[in-house]
C-alpha positions in Angstrom: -1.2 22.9 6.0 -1.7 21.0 2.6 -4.6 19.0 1.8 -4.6 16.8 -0.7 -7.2 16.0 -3.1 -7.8 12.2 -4.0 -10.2 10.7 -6.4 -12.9 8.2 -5.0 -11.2 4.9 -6.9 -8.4 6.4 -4.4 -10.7 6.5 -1.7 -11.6 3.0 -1.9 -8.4 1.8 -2.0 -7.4 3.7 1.5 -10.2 2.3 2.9 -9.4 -1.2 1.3 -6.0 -1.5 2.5 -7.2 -0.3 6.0 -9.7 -3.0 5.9 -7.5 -5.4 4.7 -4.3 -4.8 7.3 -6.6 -4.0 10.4 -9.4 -6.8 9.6 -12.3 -4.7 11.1 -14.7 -2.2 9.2 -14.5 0.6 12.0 -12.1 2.6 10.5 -11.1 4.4 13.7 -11.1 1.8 15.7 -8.2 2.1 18.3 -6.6 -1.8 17.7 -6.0 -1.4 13.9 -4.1 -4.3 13.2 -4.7 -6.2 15.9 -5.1 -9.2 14.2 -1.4 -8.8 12.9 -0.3 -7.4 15.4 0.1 -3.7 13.6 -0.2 -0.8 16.1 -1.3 2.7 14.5 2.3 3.8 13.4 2.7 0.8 11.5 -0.4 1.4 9.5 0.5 4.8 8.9 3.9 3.7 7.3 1.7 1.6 5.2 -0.4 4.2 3.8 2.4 7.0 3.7 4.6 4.3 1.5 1.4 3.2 -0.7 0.8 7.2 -1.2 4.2 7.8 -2.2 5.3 5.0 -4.2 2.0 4.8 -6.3 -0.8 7.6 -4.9 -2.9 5.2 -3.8 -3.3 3.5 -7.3 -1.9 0.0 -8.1 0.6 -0.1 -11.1 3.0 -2.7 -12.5 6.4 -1.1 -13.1 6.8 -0.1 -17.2 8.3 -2.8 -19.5 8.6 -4.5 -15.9 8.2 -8.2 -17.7 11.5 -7.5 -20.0 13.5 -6.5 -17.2 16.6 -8.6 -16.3 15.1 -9.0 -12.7 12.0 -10.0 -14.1 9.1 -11.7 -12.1 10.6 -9.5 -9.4 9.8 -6.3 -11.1 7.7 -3.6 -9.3 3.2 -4.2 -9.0 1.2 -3.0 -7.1 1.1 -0.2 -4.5 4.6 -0.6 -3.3 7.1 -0.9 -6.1 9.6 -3.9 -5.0 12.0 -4.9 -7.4 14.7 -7.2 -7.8 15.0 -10.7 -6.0 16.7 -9.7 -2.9 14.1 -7.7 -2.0 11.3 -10.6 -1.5 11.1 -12.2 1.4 
């Protein structure tokens, strides 16, 4: 099995976007998400797409603003781009 090793600012913002999508400061809490209705598996997709797309570090996508799909370039933890993709 591989561990990874993340850096506190990383640390904080696992724990901020659990707070923030689960709305309770127990951490293992079984009814993450309850408030939105997210069950664990949700949450996990959450995490596992913020890991990936940015490790856990917000970034705005490079020369996003001058971009021909520009506001709708990538911020953030999750990289969405382009119009279509905004709901």
């Amino acid at each position: 099995m591989v561990y990874k090793q993340y850096a506190q600012d990383q640390i904080d913002n696992i724990y901020g976007i659990i707070r923030f999508a689960s709305n309770k400061v127990d951490l293992l809490d079984v009814h993450v998400g309850s408030d939105w209705g997210l069950n664990n598996r949700q949450l996990a997709y959450i995490l596992a797409t913020a890991e990936h797309e940015s490790y856990f570090r917000p970034i705005k996508e490079i020369g996003g603003a001058k971009k021909s799909y520009n506001p709708y370039f990538g911020r953030g933890y999750v990289q969405l781009t382009h119009k279509e993709n905004y709901a």
